[in-house]
C-alpha positions as CSV (number, residue, x, y, z in Angstrom):
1,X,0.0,0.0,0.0
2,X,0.9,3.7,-0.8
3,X,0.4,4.3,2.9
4,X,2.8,1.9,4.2
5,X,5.5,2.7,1.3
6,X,5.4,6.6,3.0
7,X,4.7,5.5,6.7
8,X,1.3,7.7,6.4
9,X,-0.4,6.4,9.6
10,X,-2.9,8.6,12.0
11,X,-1.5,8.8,15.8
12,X,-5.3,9.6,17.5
13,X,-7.4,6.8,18.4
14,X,-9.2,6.7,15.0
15,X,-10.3,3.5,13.5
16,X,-9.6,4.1,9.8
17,X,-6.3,5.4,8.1
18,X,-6.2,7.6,5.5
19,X,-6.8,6.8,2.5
20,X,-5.8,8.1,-1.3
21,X,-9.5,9.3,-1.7
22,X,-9.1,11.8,1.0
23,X,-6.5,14.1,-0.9
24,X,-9.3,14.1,-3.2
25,X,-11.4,16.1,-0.3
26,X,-8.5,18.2,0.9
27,X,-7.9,19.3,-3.3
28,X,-11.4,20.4,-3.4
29,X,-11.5,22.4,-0.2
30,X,-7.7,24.2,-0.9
31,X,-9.0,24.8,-4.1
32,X,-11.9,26.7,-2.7
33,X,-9.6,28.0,-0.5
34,X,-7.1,29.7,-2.6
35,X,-10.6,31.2,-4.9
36,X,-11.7,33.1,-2.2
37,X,-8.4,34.2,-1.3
38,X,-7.5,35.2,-5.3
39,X,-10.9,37.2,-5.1
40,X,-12.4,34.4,-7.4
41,X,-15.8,34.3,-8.5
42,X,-16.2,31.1,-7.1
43,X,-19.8,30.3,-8.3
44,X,-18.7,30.4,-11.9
45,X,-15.3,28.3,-11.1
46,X,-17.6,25.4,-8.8
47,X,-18.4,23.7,-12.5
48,X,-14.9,24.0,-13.6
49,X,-13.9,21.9,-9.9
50,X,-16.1,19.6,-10.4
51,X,-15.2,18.9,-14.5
52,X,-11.9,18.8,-13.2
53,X,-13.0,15.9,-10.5
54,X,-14.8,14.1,-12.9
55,X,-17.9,14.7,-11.6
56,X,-21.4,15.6,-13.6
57,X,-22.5,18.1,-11.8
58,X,-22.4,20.0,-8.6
59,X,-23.7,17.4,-6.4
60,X,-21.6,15.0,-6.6
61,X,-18.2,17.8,-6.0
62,X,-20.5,18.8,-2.7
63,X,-20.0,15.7,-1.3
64,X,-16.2,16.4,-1.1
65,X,-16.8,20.5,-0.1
66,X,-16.2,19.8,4.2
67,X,-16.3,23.0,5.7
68,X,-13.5,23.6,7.8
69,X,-12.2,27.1,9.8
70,X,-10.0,28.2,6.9
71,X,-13.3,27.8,4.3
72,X,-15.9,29.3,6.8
73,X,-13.3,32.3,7.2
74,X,-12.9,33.3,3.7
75,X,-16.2,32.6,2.5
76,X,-17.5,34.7,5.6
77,X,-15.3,37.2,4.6
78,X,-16.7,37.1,1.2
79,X,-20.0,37.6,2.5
80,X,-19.3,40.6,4.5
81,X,-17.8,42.0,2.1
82,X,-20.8,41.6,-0.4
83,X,-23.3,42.3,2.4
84,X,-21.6,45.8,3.2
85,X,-22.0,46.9,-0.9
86,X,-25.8,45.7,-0.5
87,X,-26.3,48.0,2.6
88,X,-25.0,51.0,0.8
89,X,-27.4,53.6,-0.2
């Protein structure tokens, strides 16, 4: 196994290991990631992720999107930022 061969093994009490699919979920989410930080329209580039994944459509790339604190942060900061130009006059 590709684990073994680069000594890849968890150190917490979790049952499984990691496996070669997860990259697939950490790509997605840096991905996402680096959009917001690049000021990226990230609704228009979502189809181009999930072409790129292989998926058909959205749904299927959703299923790999986990939030975590570095995603909630710059999408949050996205949304201020876009709710502050809706509250101008």
């Amino acid at each position: 196994m590709v684990r073994s061969h680069l000594g890849m093994r968890r150190q917490d009490a979790a049952y499984f290991q990691p496996r070669l699919h997860d990259l697939r979920h950490a790509f997605a989410v840096h991905r996402l990631v680096a959009w917001y930080r690049q000021g990226a329209d990230v609704q228009l580039l979502l189809p181009k992720l999930s072409t790129y994944l292989g998926h058909v459509g959205l749904a299927e790339t959703q299923h790999y999107l986990t939030m975590t604190p570095d995603l909630l942060r710059e999408a949050g900061q996205r949304f201020e930022s876009y709710a502050a130009l809706e509250a101008r006059p």
